[in-house]
PyMOL CGO cylinders between C-alpha atoms (Angstrom):
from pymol import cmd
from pymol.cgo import CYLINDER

trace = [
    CYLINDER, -37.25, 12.13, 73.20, -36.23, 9.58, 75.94, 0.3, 1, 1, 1, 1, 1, 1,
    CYLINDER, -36.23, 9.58, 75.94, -38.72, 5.88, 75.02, 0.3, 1, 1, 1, 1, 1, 1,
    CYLINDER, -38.72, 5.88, 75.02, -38.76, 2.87, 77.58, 0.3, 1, 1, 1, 1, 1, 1,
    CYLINDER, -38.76, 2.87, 77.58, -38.99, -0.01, 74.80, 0.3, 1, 1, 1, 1, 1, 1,
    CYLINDER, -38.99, -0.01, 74.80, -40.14, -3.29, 76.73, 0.3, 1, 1, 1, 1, 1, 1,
    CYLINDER, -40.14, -3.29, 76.73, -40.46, -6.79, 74.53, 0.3, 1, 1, 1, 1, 1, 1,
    CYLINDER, -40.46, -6.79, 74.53, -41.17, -10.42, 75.27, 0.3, 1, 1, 1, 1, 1, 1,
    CYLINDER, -41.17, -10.42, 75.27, -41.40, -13.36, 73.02, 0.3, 1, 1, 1, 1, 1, 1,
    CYLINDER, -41.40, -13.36, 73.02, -42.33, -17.08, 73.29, 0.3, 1, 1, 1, 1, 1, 1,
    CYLINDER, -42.33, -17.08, 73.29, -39.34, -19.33, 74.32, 0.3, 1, 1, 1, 1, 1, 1,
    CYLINDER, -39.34, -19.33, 74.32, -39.53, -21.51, 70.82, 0.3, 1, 1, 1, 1, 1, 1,
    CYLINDER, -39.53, -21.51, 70.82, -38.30, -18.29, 69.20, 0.3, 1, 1, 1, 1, 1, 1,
    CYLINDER, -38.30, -18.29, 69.20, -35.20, -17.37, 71.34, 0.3, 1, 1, 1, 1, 1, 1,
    CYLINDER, -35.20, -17.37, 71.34, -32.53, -19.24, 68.87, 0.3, 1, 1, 1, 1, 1, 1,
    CYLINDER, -32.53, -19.24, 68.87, -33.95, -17.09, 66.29, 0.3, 1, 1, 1, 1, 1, 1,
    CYLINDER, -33.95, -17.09, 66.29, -33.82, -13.69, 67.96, 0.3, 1, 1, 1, 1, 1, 1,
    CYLINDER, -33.82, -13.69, 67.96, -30.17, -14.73, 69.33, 0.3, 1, 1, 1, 1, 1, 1,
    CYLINDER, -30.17, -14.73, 69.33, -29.33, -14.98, 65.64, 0.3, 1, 1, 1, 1, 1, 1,
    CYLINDER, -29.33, -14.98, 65.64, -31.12, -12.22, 64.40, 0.3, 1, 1, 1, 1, 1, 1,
    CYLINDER, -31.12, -12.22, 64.40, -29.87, -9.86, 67.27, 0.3, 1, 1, 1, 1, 1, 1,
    CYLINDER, -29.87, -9.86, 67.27, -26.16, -11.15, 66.39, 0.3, 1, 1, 1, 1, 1, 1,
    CYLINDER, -26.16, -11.15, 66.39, -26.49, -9.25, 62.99, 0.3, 1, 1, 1, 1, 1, 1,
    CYLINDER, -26.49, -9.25, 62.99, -29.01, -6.09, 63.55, 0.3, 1, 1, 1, 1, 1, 1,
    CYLINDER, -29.01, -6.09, 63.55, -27.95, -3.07, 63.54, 0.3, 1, 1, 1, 1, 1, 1,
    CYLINDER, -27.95, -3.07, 63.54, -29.93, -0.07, 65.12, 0.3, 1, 1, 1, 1, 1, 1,
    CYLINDER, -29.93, -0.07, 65.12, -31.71, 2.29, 62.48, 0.3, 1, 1, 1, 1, 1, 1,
    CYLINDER, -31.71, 2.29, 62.48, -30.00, 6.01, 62.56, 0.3, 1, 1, 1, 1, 1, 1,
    CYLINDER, -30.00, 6.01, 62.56, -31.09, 8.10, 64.75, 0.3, 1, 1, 1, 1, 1, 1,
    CYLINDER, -31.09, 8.10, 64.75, -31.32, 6.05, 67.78, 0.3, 1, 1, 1, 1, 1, 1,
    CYLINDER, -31.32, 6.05, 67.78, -29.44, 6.22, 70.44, 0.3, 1, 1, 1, 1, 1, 1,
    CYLINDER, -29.44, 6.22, 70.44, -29.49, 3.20, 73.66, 0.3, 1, 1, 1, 1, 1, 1,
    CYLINDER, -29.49, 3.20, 73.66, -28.97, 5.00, 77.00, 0.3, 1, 1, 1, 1, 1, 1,
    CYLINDER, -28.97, 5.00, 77.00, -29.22, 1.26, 78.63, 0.3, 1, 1, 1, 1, 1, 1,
    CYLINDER, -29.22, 1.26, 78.63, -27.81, -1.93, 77.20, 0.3, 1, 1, 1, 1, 1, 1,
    CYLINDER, -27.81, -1.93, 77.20, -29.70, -3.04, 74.23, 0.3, 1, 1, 1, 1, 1, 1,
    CYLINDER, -29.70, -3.04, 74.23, -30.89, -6.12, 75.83, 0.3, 1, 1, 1, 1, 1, 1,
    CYLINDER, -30.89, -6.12, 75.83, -31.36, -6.60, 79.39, 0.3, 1, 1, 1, 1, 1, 1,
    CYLINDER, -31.36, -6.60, 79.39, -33.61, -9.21, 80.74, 0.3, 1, 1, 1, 1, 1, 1,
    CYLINDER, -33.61, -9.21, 80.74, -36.45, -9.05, 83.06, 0.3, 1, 1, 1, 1, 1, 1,
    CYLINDER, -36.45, -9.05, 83.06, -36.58, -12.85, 83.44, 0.3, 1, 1, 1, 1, 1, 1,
    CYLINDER, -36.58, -12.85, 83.44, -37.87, -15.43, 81.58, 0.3, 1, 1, 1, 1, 1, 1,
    CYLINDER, -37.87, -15.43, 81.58, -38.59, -14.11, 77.86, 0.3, 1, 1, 1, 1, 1, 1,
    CYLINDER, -38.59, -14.11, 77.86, -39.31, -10.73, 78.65, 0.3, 1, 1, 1, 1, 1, 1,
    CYLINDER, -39.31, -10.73, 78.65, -36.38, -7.66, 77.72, 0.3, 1, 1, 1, 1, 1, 1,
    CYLINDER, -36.38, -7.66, 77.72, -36.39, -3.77, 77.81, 0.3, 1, 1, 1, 1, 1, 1,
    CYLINDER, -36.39, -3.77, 77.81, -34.11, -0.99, 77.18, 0.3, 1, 1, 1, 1, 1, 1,
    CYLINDER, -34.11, -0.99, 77.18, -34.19, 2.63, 77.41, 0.3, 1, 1, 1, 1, 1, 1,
    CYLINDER, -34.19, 2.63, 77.41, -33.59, 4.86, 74.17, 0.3, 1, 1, 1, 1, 1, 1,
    CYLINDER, -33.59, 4.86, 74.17, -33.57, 8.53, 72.69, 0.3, 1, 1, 1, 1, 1, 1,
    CYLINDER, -33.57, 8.53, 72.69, -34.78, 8.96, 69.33, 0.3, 1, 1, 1, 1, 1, 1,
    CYLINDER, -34.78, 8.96, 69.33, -36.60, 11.76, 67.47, 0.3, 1, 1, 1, 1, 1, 1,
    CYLINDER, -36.60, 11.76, 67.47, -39.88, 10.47, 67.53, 0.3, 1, 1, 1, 1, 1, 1,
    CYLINDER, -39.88, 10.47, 67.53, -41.70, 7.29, 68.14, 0.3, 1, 1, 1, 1, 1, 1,
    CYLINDER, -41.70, 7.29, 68.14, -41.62, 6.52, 64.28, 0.3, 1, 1, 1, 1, 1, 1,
    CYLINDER, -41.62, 6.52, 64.28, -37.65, 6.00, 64.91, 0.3, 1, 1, 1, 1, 1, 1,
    CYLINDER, -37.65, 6.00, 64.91, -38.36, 3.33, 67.48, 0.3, 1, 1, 1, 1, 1, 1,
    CYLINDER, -38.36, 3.33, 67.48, -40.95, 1.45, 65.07, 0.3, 1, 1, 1, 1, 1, 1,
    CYLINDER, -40.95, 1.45, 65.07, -38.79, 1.24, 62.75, 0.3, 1, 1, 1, 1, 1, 1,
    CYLINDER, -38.79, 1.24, 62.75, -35.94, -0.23, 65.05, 0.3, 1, 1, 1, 1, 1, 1,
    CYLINDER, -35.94, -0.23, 65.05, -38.34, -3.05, 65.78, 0.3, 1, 1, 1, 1, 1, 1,
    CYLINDER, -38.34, -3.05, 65.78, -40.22, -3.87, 63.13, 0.3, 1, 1, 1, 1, 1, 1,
    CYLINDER, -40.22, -3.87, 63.13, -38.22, -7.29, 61.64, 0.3, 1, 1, 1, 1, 1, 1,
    CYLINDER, -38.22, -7.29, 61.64, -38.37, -8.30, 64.82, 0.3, 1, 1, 1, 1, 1, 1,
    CYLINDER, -38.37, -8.30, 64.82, -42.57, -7.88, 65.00, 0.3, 1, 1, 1, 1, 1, 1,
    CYLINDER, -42.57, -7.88, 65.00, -43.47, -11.83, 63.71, 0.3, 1, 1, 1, 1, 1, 1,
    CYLINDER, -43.47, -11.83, 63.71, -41.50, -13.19, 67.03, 0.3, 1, 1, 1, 1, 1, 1,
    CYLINDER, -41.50, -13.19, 67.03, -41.55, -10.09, 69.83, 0.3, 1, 1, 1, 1, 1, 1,
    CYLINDER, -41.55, -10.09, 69.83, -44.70, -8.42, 71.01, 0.3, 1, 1, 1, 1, 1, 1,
    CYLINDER, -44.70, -8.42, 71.01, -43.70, -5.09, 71.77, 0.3, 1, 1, 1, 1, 1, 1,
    CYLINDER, -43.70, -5.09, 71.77, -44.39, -1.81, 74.25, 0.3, 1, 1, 1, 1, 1, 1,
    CYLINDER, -44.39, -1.81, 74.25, -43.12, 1.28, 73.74, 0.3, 1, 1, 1, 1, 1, 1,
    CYLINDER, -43.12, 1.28, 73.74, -43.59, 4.16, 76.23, 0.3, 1, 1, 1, 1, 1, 1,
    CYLINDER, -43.59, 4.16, 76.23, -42.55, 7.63, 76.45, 0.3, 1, 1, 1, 1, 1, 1,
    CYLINDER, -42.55, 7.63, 76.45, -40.49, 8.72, 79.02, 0.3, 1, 1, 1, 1, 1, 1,
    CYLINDER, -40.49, 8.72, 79.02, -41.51, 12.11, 80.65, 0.3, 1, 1, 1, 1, 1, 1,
    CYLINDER, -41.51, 12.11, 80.65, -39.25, 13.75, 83.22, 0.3, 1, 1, 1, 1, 1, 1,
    CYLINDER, -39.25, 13.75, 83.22, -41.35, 15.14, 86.26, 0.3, 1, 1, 1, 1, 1, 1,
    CYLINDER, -41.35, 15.14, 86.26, -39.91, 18.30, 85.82, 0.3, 1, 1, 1, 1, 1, 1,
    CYLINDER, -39.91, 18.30, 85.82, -41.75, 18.50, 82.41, 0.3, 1, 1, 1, 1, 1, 1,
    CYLINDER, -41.75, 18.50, 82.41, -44.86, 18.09, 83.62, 0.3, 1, 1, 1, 1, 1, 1,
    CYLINDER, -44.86, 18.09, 83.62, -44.70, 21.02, 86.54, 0.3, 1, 1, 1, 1, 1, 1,
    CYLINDER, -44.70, 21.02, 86.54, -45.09, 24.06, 85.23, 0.3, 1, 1, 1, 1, 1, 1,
    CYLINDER, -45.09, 24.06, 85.23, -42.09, 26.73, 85.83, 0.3, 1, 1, 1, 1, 1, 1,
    CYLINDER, -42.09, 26.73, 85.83, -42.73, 30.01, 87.54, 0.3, 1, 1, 1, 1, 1, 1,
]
cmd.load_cgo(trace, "trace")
């Protein structure tokens, strides 16, 4: 399953997510179809990943919860949704 994982964080705490990001690694299972980090201006990050479930993605960011407020959202291709004939 394909998760859109957006984050933001007050600017006091970048120094400390730069140096926690410079040593986590992702849990297994997860796989990052975008960069890890890509910023949507100030404080404020997403990436796109696959995992098997949304308990995967919790777990990826859950020592980061006391400085990132976090969103994570399924991604649904369209063609799920139709049904086939």
């Amino acid at each position: 399953m394909k998760f859109l994982v957006t984050w933001k964080w007050k600017g006091k705490d970048g120094a400390e997510i730069n140096k926690r990001f410079a040593k986590w690694k992702p849990v297994e299972g997860t796989k990052f179809l975008f960069p890890m980090h890509t910023v949507l201006g100030a404080n404020k990050a997403f990436t796109i990943t696959e995992g098997t479930d949304i308990e995967t993605m919790v777990k990826n960011i859950t020592p980061w919860t006391d400085v990132c407020t976090f969103k994570i959202s399924p991604i649904v291709e369209s063609r799920e949704l139709v049904p086939q004939e």
